[in-house]
BALOBA-1460 file (C-alpha; in Angstrom, 3 decimals):
// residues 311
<rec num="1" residu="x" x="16.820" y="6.887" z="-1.060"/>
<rec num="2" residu="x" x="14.731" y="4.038" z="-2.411"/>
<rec num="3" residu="x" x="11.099" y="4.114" z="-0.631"/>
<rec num="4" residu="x" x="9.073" y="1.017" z="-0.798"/>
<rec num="5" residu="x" x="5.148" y="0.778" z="-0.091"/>
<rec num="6" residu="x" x="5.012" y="-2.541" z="1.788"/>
<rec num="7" residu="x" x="2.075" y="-4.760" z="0.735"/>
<rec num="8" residu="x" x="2.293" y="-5.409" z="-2.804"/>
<rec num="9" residu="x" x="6.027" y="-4.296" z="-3.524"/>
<rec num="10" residu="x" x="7.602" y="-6.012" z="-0.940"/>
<rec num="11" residu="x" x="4.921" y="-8.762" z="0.764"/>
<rec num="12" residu="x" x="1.608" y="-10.008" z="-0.915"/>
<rec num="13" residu="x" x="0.298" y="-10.767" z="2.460"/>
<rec num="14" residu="x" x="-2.959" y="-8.022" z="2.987"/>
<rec num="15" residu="x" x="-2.447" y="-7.786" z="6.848"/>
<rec num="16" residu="x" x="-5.952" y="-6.349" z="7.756"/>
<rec num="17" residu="x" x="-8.218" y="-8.789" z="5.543"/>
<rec num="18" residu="x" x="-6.182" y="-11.520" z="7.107"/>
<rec num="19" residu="x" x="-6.938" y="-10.236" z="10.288"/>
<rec num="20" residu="x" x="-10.517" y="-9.645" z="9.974"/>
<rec num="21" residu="x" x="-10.678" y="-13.039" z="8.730"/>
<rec num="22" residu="x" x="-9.936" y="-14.298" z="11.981"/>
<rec num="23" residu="x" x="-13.486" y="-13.799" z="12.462"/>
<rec num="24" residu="x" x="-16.041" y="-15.915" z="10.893"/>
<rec num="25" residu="x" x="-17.608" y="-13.092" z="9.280"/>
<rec num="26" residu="x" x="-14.909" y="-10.001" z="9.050"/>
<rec num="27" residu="x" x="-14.160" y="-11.540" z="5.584"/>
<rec num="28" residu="x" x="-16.837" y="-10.264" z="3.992"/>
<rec num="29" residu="x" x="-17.120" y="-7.285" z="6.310"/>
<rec num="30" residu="x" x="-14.006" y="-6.202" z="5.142"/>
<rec num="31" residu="x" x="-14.399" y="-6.308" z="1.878"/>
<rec num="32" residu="x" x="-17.639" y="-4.427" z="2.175"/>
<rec num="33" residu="x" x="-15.382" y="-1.628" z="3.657"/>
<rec num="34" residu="x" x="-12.207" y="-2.009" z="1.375"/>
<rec num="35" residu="x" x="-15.127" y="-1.057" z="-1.334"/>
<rec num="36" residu="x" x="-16.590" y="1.857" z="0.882"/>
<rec num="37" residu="x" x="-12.737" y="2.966" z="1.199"/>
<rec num="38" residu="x" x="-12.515" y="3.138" z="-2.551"/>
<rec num="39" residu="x" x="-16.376" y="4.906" z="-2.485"/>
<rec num="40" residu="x" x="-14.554" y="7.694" z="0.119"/>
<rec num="41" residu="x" x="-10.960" y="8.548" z="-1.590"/>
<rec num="42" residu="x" x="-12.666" y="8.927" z="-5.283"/>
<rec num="43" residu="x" x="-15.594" y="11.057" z="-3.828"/>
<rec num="44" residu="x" x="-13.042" y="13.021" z="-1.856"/>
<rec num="45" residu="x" x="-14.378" y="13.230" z="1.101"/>
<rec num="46" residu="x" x="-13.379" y="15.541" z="3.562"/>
<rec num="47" residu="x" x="-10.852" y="14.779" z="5.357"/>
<rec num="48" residu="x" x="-10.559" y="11.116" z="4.221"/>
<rec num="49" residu="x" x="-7.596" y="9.518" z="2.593"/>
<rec num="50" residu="x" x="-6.922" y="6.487" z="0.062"/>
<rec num="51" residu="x" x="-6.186" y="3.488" z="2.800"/>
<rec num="52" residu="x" x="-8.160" y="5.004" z="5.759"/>
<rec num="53" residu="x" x="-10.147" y="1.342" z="5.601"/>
<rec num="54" residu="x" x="-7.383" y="0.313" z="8.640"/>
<rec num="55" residu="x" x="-8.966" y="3.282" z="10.011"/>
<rec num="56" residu="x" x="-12.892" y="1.872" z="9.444"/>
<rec num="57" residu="x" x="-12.058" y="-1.593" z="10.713"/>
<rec num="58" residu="x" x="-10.661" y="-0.537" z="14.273"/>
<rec num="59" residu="x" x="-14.306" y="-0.704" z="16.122"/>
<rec num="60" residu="x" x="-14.728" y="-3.990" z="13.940"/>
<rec num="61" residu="x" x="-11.872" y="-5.297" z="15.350"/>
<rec num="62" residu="x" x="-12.672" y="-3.749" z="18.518"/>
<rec num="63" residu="x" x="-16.756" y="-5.934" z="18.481"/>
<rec num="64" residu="x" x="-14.558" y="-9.134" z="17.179"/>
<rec num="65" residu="x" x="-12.265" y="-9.175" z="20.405"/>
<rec num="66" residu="x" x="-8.833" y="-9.046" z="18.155"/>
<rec num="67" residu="x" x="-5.895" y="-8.055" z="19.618"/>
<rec num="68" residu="x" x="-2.144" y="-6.455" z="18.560"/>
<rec num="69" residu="x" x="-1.070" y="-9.864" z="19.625"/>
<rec num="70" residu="x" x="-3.437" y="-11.283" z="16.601"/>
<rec num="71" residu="x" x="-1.739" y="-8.834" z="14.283"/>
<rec num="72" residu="x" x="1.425" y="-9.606" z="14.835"/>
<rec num="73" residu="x" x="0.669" y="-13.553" z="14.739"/>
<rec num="74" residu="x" x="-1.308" y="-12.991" z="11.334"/>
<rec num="75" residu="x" x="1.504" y="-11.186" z="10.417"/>
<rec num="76" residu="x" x="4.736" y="-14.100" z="11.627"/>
<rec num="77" residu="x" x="2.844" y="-15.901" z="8.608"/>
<rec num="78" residu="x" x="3.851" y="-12.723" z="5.781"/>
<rec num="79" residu="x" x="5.988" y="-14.281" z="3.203"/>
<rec num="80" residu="x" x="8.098" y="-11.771" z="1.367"/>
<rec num="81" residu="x" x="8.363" y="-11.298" z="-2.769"/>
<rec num="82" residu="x" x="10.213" y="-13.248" z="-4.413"/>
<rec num="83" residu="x" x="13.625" y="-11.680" z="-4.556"/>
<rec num="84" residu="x" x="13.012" y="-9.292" z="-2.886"/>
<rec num="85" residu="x" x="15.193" y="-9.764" z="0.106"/>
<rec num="86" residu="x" x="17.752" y="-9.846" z="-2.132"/>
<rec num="87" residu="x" x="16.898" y="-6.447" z="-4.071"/>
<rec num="88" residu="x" x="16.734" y="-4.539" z="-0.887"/>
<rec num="89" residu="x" x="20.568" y="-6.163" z="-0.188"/>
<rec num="90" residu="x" x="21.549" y="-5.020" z="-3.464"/>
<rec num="91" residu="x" x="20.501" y="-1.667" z="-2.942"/>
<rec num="92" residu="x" x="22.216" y="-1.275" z="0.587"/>
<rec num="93" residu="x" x="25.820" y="-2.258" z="-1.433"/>
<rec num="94" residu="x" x="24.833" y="1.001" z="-4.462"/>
<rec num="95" residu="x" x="25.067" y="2.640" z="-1.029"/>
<rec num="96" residu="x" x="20.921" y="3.514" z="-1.359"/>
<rec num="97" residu="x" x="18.881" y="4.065" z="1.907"/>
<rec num="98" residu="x" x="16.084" y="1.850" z="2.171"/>
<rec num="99" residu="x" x="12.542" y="2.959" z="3.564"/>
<rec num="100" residu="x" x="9.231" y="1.395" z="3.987"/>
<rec num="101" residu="x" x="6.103" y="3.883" z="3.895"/>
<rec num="102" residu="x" x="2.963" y="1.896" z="4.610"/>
<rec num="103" residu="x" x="-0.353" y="1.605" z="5.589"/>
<rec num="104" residu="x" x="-0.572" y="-1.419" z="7.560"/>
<rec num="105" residu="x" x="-0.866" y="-1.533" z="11.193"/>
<rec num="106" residu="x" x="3.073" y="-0.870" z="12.733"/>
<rec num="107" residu="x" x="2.515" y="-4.821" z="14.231"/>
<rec num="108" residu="x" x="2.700" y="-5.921" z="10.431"/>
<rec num="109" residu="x" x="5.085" y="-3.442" z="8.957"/>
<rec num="110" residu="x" x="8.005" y="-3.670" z="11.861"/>
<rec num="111" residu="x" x="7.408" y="-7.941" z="11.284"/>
<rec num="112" residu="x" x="7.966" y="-7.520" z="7.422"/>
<rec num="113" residu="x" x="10.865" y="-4.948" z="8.054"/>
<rec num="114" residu="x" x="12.496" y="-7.278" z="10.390"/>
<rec num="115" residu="x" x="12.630" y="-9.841" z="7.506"/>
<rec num="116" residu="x" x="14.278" y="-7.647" z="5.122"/>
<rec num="117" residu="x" x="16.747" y="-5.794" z="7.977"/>
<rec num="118" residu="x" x="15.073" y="-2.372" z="8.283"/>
<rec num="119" residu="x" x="15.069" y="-1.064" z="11.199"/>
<rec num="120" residu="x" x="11.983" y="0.254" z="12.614"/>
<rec num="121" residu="x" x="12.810" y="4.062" z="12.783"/>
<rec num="122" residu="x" x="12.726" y="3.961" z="9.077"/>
<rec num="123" residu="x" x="9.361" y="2.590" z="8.909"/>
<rec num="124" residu="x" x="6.547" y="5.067" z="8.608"/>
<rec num="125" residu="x" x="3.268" y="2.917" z="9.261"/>
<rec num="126" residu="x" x="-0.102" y="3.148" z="11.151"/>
<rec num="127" residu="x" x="0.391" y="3.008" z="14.833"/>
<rec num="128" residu="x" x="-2.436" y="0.965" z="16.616"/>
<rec num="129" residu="x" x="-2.834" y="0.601" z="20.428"/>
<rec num="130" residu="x" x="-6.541" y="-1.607" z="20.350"/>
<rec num="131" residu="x" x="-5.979" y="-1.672" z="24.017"/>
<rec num="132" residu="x" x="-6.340" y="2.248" z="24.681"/>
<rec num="133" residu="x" x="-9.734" y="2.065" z="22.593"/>
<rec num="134" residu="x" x="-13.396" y="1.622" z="23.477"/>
<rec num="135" residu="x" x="-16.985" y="2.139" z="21.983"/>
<rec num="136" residu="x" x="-20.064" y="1.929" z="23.477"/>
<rec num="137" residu="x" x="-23.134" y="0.289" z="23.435"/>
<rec num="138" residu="x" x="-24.896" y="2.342" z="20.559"/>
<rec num="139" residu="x" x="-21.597" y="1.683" z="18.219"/>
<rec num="140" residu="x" x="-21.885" y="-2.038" z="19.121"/>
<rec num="141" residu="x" x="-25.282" y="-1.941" z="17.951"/>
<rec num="142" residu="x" x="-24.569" y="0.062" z="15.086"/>
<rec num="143" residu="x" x="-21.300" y="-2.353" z="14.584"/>
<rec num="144" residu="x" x="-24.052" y="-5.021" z="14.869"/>
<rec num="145" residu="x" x="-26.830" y="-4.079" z="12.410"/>
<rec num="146" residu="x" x="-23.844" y="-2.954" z="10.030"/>
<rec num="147" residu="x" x="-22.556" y="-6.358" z="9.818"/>
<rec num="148" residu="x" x="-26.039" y="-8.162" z="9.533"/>
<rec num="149" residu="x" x="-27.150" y="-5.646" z="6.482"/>
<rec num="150" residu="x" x="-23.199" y="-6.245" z="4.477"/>
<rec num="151" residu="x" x="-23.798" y="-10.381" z="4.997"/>
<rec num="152" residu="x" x="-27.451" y="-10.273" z="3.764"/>
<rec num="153" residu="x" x="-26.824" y="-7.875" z="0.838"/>
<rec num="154" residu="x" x="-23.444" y="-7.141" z="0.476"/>
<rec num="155" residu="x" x="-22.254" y="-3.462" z="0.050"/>
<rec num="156" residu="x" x="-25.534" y="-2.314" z="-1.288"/>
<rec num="157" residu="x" x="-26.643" y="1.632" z="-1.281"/>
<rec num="158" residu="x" x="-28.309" y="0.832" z="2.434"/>
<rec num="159" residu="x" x="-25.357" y="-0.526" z="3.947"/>
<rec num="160" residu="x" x="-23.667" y="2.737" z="2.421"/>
<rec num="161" residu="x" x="-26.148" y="5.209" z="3.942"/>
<rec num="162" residu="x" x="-25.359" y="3.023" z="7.051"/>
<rec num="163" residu="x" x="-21.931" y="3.300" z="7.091"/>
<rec num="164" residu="x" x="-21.609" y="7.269" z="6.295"/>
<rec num="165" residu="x" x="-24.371" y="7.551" z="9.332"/>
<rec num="166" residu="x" x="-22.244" y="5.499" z="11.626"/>
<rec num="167" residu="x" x="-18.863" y="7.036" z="10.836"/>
<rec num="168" residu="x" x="-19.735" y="10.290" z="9.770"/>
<rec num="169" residu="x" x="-22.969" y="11.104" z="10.874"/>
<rec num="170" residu="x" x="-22.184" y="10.397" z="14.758"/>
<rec num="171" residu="x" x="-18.564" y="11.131" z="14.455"/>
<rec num="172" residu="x" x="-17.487" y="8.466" z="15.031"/>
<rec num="173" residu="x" x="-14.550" y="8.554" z="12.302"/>
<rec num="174" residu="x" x="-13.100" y="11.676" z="14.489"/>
<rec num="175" residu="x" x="-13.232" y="9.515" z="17.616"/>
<rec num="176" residu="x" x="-11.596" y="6.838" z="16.661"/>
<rec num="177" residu="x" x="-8.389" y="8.635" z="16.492"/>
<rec num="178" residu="x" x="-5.851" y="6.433" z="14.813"/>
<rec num="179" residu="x" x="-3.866" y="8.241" z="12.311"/>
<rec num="180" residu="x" x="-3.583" y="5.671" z="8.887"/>
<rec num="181" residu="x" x="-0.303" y="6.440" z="6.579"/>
<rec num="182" residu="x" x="-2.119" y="6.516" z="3.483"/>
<rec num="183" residu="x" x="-2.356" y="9.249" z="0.680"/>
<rec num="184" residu="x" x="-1.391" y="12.527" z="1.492"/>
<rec num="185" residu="x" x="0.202" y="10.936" z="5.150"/>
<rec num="186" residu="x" x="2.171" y="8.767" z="2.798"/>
<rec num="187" residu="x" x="4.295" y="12.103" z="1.089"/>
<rec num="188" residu="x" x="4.608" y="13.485" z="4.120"/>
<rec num="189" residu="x" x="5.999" y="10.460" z="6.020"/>
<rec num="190" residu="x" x="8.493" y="10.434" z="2.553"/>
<rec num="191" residu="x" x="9.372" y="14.072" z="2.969"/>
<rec num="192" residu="x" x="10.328" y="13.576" z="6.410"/>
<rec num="193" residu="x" x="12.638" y="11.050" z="5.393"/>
<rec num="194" residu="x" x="14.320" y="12.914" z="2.792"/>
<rec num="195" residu="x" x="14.883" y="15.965" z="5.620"/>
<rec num="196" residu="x" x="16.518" y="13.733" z="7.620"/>
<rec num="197" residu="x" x="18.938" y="12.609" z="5.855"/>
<rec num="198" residu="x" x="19.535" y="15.606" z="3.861"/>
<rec num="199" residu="x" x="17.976" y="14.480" z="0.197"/>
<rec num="200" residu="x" x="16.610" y="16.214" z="-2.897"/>
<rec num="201" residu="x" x="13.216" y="14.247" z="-3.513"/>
<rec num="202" residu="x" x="14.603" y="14.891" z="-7.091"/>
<rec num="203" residu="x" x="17.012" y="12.149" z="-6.212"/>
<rec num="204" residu="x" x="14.640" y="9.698" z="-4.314"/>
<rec num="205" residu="x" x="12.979" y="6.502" z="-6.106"/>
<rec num="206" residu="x" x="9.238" y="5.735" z="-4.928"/>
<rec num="207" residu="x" x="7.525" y="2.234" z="-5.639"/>
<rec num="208" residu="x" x="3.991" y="1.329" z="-5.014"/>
<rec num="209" residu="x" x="0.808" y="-0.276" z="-6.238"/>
<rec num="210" residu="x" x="-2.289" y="1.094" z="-5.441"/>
<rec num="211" residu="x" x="-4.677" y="3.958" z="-4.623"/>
<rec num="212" residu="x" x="-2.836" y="4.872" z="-1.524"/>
<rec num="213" residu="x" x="0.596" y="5.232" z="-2.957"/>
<rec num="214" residu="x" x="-0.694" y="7.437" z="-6.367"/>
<rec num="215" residu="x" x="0.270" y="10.971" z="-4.500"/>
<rec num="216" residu="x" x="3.631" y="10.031" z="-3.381"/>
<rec num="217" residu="x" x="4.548" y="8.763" z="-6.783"/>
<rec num="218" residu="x" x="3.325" y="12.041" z="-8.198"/>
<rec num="219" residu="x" x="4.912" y="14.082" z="-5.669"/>
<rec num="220" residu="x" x="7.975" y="11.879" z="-6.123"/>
<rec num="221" residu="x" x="7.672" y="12.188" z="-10.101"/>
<rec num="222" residu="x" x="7.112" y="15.838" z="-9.791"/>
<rec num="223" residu="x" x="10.378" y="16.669" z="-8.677"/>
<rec num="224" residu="x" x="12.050" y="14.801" z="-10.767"/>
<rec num="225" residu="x" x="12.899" y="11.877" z="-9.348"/>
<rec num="226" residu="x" x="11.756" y="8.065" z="-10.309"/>
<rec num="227" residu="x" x="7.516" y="6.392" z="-9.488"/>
<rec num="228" residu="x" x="7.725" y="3.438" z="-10.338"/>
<rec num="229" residu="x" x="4.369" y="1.624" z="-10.459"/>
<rec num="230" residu="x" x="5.131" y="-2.431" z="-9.220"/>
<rec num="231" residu="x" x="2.957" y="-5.158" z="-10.602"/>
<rec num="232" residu="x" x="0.299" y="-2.367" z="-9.828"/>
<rec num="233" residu="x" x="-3.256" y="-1.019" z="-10.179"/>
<rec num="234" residu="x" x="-5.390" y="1.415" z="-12.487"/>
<rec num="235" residu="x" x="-5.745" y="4.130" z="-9.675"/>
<rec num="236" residu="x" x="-1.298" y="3.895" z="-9.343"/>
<rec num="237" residu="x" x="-0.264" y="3.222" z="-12.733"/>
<rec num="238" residu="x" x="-1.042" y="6.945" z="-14.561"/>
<rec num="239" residu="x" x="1.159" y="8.578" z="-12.130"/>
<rec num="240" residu="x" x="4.257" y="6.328" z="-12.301"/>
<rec num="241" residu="x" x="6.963" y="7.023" z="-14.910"/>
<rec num="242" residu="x" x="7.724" y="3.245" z="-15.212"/>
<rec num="243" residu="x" x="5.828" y="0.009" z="-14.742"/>
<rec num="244" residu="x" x="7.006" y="-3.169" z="-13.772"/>
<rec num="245" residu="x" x="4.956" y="-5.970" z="-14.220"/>
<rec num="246" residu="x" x="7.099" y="-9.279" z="-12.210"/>
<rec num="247" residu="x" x="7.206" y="-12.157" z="-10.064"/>
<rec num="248" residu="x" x="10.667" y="-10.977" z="-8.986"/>
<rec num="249" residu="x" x="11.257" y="-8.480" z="-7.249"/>
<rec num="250" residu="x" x="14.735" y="-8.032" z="-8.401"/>
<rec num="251" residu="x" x="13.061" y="-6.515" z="-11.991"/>
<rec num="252" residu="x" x="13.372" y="-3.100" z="-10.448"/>
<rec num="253" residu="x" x="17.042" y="-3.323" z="-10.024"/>
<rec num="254" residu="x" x="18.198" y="-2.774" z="-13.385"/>
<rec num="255" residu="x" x="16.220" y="0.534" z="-13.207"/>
<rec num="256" residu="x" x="17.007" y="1.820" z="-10.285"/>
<rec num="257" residu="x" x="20.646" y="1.648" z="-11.529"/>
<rec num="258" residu="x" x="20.148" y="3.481" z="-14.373"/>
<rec num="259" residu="x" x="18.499" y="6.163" z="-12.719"/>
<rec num="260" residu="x" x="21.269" y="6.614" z="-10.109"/>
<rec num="261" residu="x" x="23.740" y="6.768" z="-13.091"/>
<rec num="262" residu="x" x="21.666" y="8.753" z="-15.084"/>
<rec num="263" residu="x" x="18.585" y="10.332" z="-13.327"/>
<rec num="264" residu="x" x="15.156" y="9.804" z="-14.934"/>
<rec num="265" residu="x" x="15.868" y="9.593" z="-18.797"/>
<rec num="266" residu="x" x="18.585" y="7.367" z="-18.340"/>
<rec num="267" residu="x" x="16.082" y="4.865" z="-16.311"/>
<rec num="268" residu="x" x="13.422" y="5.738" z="-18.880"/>
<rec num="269" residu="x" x="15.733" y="4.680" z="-21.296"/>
<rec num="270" residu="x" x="16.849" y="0.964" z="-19.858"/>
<rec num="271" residu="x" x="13.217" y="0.544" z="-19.683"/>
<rec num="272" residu="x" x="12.732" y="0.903" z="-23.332"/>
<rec num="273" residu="x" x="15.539" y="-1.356" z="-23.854"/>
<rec num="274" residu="x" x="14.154" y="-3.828" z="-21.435"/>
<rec num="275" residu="x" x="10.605" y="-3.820" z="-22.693"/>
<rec num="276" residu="x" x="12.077" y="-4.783" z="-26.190"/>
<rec num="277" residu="x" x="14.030" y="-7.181" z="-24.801"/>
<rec num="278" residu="x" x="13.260" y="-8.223" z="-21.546"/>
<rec num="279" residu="x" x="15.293" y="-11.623" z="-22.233"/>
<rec num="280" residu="x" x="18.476" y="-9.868" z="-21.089"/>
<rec num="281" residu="x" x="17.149" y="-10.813" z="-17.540"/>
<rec num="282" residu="x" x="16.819" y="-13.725" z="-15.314"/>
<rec num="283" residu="x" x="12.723" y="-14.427" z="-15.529"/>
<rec num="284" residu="x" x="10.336" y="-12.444" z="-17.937"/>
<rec num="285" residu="x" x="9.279" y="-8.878" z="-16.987"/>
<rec num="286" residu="x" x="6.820" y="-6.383" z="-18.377"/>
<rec num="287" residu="x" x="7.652" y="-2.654" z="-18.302"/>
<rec num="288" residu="x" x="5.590" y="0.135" z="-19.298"/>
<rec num="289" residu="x" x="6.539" y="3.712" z="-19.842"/>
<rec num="290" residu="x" x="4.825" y="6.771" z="-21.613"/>
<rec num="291" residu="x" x="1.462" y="5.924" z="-20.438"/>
<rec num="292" residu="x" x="-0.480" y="8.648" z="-21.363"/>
<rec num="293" residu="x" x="0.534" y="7.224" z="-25.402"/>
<rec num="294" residu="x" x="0.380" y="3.377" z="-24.731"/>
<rec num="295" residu="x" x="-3.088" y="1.885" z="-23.292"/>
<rec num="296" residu="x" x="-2.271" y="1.259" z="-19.861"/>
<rec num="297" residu="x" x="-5.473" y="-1.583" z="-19.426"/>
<rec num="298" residu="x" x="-3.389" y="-4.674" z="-21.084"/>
<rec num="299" residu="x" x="-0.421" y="-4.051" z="-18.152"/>
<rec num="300" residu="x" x="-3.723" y="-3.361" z="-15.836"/>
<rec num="301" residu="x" x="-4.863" y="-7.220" z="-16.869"/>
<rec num="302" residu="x" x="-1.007" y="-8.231" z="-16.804"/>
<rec num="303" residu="x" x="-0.863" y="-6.712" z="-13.502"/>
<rec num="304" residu="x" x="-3.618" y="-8.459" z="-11.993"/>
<rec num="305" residu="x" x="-3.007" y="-12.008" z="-13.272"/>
<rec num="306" residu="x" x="0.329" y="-11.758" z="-11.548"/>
<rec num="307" residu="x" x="-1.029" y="-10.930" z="-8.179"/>
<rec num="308" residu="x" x="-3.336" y="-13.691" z="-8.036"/>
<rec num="309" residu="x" x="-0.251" y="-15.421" z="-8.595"/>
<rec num="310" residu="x" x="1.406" y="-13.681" z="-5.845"/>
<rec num="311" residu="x" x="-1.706" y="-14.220" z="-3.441"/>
């Protein structure tokens, strides 16, 4: 079973900030948030996992009048990566199960799995039903005086304080009671997947990019199967046993192949041979393995020139 996070490995498109955009100012609110998300998952909070900004944005998107119907029209425009389509074809003839395990709202995810011919049941997103939710007037103000503090001064330590009063302080986080697939949510959704079907994670292949995928590619690398770590971030990369730096998707094929023919040192091994010669494929690729030896900040820099490409 090959399990894909979606935005990143599979479509550059970030869903919510596109979203929020659709407002005149959730651009910058957003990334106010996206920072306070970061703030949250490294401080540990209680009760808070990597990815729960789609969780944060919901009364945002609630004061800007957006609607599922918005999400799903942001998300028509999702482009996928570039041979990627392909990859996921190539792994349905090695007879490999395909899942997505995502953050982004179910509107986005079932739109990018239709693309690439996964069905929805083997999807595990956020489910978000803006039409079943309301806040009153205090959270509108608070929404309000929120937004005017993040536009005149960014995410300073006020609009902080403001935003742990708002969510935390009145509860607010609680109430809001959508459910993100982030983190922690993220192994679980993969473990359920595995049950189903009747697999050994020691046999499954994770790939993400970020903060929210790092404890299902430990989880996944702690049993002995295969993290891969795709054109990804410093807060991903240490727990991966590979890294694939690429414009093409199809650069994870070659190991993927050699782990199903010879588990984890067998695709530990192509990706020695590939990051001494990476000419033996189609475009140029950067791999990375043994991390804790090699400095992981050059692939870090790789990484990130190659998804302002992607953007």
């Amino acid at each position: 079973m090959i399990c894909f996070d979606l935005e990143g490995p599979l479509s550059p498109q970030d869903n919510a900030y596109e979203v929020m955009s659709l407002s005149e100012k959730g651009r910058l609110v957003f990334e106010a948030l996206s920072e306070y998300d970061d703030f949250l998952a490294l401080e540990n909070r209680p009760g808070y996992e990597p990815g729960d900004t789609l969780k944060l944005i919901v009364p945002f998107l609630n004061y800007y009048g957006i609607s599922e119907e918005d999400i799903g029209r942001v998300s028509e425009g999702a482009v996928l990566v570039s041979g990627m389509k392909d990859t996921v074809e190539q792994l349905r003839k090695m007879g490999q199960r395909v899942r997505i395990i995502s953050t982004s709202y179910e509107q986005h995810a079932h739109s990018v799995g239709r693309q690439l011919g996964v069905d929805s049941g083997d999807i595990a997103s956020t489910r978000l039903v803006l039409g079943e939710l309301t806040f009153d007037s205090d959270v509108r103000e608070g929404l309000r005086q929120i937004e005017k503090k993040i536009l005149d001064e960014g995410r300073s330590s006020d609009v902080t304080a403001m935003l742990d009063e708002l969510y935390f302080g009145s509860g607010l986080f609680q109430q809001i009671g959508v459910e993100v697939v982030g983190g922690q949510r993220k192994v679980d959704a993969l473990l359920r997947f595995a049950a189903e079907v009747g697999e050994d994670i020691s046999s499954v292949v994770a790939i993400g990019d970020s903060i929210t995928d790092y404890k299902m590619l430990r989880e996944v690398s702690g049993a002995g199967g295969l993290a891969i770590a795709f054109n990804a971030n410093k807060y991903c990369l240490p727990y991966a046993d590979v890294a694939v730096a690429t414009l093409d998707g199809r650069a994870v094929l070659p190991i993927i192949e050699a782990f199903k023919s010879g588990g984890r040192g067998g695709a530990l091994q192509k990706a020695a041979e590939l990051e001494s010669d990476p000419a033996e494929l189609e475009s140029g690729y950067g791999y990375l393995l043994e991390m804790e030896i090699r400095p992981v900040y050059s692939v870090i820099a790789e990484n990130k020139d190659l998804k302002e490409i992607l953007a």
